[in-house]
C-alpha positions in Angstrom: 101.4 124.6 84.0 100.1 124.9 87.2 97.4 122.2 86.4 100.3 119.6 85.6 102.2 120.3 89.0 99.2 120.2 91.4 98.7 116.9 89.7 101.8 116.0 90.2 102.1 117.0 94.1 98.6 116.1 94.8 99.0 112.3 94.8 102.4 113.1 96.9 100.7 115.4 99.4 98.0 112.5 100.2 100.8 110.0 100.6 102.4 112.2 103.1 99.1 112.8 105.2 98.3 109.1 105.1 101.3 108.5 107.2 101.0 111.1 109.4 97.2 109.9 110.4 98.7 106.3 110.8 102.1 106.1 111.6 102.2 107.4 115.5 106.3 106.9 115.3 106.4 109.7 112.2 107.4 113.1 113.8 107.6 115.5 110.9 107.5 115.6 107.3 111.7 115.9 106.9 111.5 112.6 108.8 108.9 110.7 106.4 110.7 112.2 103.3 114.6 111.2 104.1 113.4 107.7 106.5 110.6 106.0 104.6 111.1 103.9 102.2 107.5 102.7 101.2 106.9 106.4 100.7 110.2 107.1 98.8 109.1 104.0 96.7 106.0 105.5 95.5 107.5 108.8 94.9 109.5 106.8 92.4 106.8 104.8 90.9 104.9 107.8 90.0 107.3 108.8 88.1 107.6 106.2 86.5 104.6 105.4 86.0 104.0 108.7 84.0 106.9 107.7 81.8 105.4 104.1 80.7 102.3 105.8 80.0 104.1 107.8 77.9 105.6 104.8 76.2 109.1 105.6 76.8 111.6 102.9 76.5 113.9 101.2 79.1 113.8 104.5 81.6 110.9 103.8 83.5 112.1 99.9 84.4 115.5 101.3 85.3 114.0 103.6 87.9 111.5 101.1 89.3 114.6 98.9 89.8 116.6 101.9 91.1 113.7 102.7 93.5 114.2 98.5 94.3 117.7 99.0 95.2 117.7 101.7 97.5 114.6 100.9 98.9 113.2 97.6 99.4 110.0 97.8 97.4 109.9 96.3 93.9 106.8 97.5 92.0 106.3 97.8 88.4 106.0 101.1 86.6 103.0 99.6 84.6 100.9 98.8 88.3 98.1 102.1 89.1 98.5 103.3 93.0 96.2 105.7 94.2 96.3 108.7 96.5 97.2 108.3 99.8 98.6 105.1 99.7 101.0 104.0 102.7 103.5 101.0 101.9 104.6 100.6 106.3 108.3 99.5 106.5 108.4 98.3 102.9 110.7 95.6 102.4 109.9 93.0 100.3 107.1 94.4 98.9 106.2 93.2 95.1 103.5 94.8 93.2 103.3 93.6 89.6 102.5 95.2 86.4 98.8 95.0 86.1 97.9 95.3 89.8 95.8 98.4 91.1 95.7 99.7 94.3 93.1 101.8 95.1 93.1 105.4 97.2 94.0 104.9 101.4 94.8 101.5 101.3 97.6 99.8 103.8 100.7 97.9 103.0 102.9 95.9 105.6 106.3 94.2 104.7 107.0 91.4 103.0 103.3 92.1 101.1 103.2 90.4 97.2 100.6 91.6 94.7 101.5 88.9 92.1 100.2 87.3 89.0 99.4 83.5 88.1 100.6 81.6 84.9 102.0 83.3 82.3 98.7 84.8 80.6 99.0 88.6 79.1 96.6 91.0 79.7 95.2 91.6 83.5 97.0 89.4 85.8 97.6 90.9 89.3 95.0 91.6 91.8 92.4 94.8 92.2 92.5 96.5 95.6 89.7 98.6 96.2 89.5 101.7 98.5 90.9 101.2 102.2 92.0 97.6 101.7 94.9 96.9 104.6 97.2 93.6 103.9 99.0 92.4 106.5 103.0 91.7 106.8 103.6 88.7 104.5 100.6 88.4 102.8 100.3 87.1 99.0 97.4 88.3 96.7 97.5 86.4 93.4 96.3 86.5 90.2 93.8 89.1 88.3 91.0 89.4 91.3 89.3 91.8 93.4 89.4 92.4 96.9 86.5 94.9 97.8 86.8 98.4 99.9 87.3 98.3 103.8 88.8 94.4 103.6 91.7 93.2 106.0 94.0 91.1 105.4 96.0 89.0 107.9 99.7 88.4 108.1 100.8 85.6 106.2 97.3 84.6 103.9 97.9 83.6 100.8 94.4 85.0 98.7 93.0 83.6 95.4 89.9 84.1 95.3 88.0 87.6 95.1 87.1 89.2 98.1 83.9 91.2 99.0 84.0 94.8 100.7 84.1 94.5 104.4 85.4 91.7 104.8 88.4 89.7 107.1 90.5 87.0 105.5 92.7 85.1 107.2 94.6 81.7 106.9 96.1 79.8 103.3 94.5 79.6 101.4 92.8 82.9 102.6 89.2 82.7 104.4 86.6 85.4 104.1 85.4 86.3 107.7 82.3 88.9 106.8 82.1 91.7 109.4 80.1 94.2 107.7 79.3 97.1 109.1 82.2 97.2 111.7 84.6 99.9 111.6 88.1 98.6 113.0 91.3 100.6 113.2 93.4 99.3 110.4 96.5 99.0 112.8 94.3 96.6 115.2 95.9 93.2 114.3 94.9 92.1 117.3 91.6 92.3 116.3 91.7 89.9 113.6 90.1 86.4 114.4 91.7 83.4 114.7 89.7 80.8 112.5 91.4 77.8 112.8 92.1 78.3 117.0 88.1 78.5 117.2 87.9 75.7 115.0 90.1 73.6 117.0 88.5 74.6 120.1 85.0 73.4 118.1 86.8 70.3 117.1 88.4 69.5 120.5 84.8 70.3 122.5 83.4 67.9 120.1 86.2 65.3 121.1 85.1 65.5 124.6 82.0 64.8 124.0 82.7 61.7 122.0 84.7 60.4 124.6 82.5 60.7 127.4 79.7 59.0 125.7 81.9 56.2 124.6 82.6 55.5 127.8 79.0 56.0 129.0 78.7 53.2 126.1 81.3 50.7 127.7 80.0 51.6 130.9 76.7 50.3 129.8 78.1 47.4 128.0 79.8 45.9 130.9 76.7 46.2 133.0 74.7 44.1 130.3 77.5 41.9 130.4 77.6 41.1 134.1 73.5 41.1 134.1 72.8 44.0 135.7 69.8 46.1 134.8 70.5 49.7 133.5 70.4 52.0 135.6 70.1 55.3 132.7 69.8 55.5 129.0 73.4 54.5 127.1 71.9 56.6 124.1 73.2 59.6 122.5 73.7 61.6 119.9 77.1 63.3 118.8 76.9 66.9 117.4 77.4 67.2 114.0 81.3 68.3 113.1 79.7 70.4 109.8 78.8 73.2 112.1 78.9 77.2 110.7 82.6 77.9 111.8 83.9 74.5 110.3 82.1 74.4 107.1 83.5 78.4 106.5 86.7 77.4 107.8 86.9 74.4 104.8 85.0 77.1 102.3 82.2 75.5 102.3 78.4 76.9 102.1 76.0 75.2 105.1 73.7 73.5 104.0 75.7 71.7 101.0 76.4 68.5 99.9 78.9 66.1 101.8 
């Protein structure tokens, strides 16, 4: 008996300690208990989660829609959640039936863990240990994304993802910074690939410019039958740089 209830509280305990470690506005555990909602959600969903592997009918979709209700967060009683998992704010949050979230990983708002087509079997996405996905974010279809991966506000990710990893962008772009421990609540932190590829393309635009005029400058002086006073050469950079090509997902190096 005792066996049963400490693995019943167990995954509970770790959800409460989660958010004490990374929520700075949570004062006390009467607080996190009556005022979150991504943290009532789970409480919920381990229920009934316990129910639907039990194979008992109908009960465990009415209290994942209950939880829905009063809550905010829509997850399926079928989807596997690990310990210590914080869902921050909550609303809007979708988890489908065959997605898996794995221990200490990060949920913001408006997050989707969806599926793709109408195929049965594994159709949701994998999250591995210490995953974070940013406010808005959608994570579709049956892939993985690997331990220690962000993911910003607002991508849209399809592909699978390696472990320590950044993506960013839609359709979502793997920035690889392995090695590099960052403070899950440092948004700010993550890069902004398509302002440095603008900057790239717009520095490359200058160029261009100045050696077309440097062209017309020369031009006109052949014209008027002047000799040249210095080379009207030059060569523009290529635009299929690093940063572009993994901006476009493509591999340097690769066909045009």
């Amino acid at each position: 008996m005792g066996s049963v209830i400490r693995r019943i509280l167990n995954p509970v305990l770790a959800d409460l300690r989660i958010i004490r470690e990374r929520d700075p506005a949570a004062r006390g555990t009467l607080e996190i208990l009556l005022c979150y909602p991504g943290f009532q959600a789970l409480v919920l969903h381990r229920l009934s989660h316990r129910l639907w592997n039990l194979n008992v009918p109908l009960l465990p979709r009415l209290l994942s829609q209950l939880g829905r209700l009063f809550t905010g967060v829509e997850i399926h009683p079928g989807a596997t959640i690990g310990n210590g998992v914080f869902i921050d704010h909550g609303m809007g949050v979708v988890i489908g039936e065959t997605a898996e979230i794995g221990d200490r990983c990060l949920l913001y708002q408006g997050v989707t863990l969806g599926g793709t087509g109408k195929v049965h079997g594994k159709r949701h996405p994998t999250l591995a240990e210490n995953v974070v996905v940013g406010a808005g974010a959608n994570v579709l279809g049956a892939i993985t994304v690997g331990t220690n991966t962000r993911i910003g506000a607002g991508s849209v990710v399809l592909r699978d993802v390696g472990p320590d990893s950044t993506v960013v962008g839609v359709p979502g772009r793997v920035i690889h910074q392995s090695g590099v421990r960052i403070d899950p609540l440092a948004h700010s932190q993550l890069p902004d690939a398509e302002a440095n590829v603008i900057r790239n393309l717009m520095e490359r635009i200058n160029v261009l410019e100045n050696q077309i005029m440097n062209l017309q400058s020369c031009l006109r002086e052949v014209a008027a039958g002047r000799p040249l006073q210095e080379a009207c050469g030059g060569r523009a950079q290529s635009l299929k740089d690093r940063e572009i090509m993994e901006f476009l997902g493509e591999r340097p190096g690769g066909s045009d």
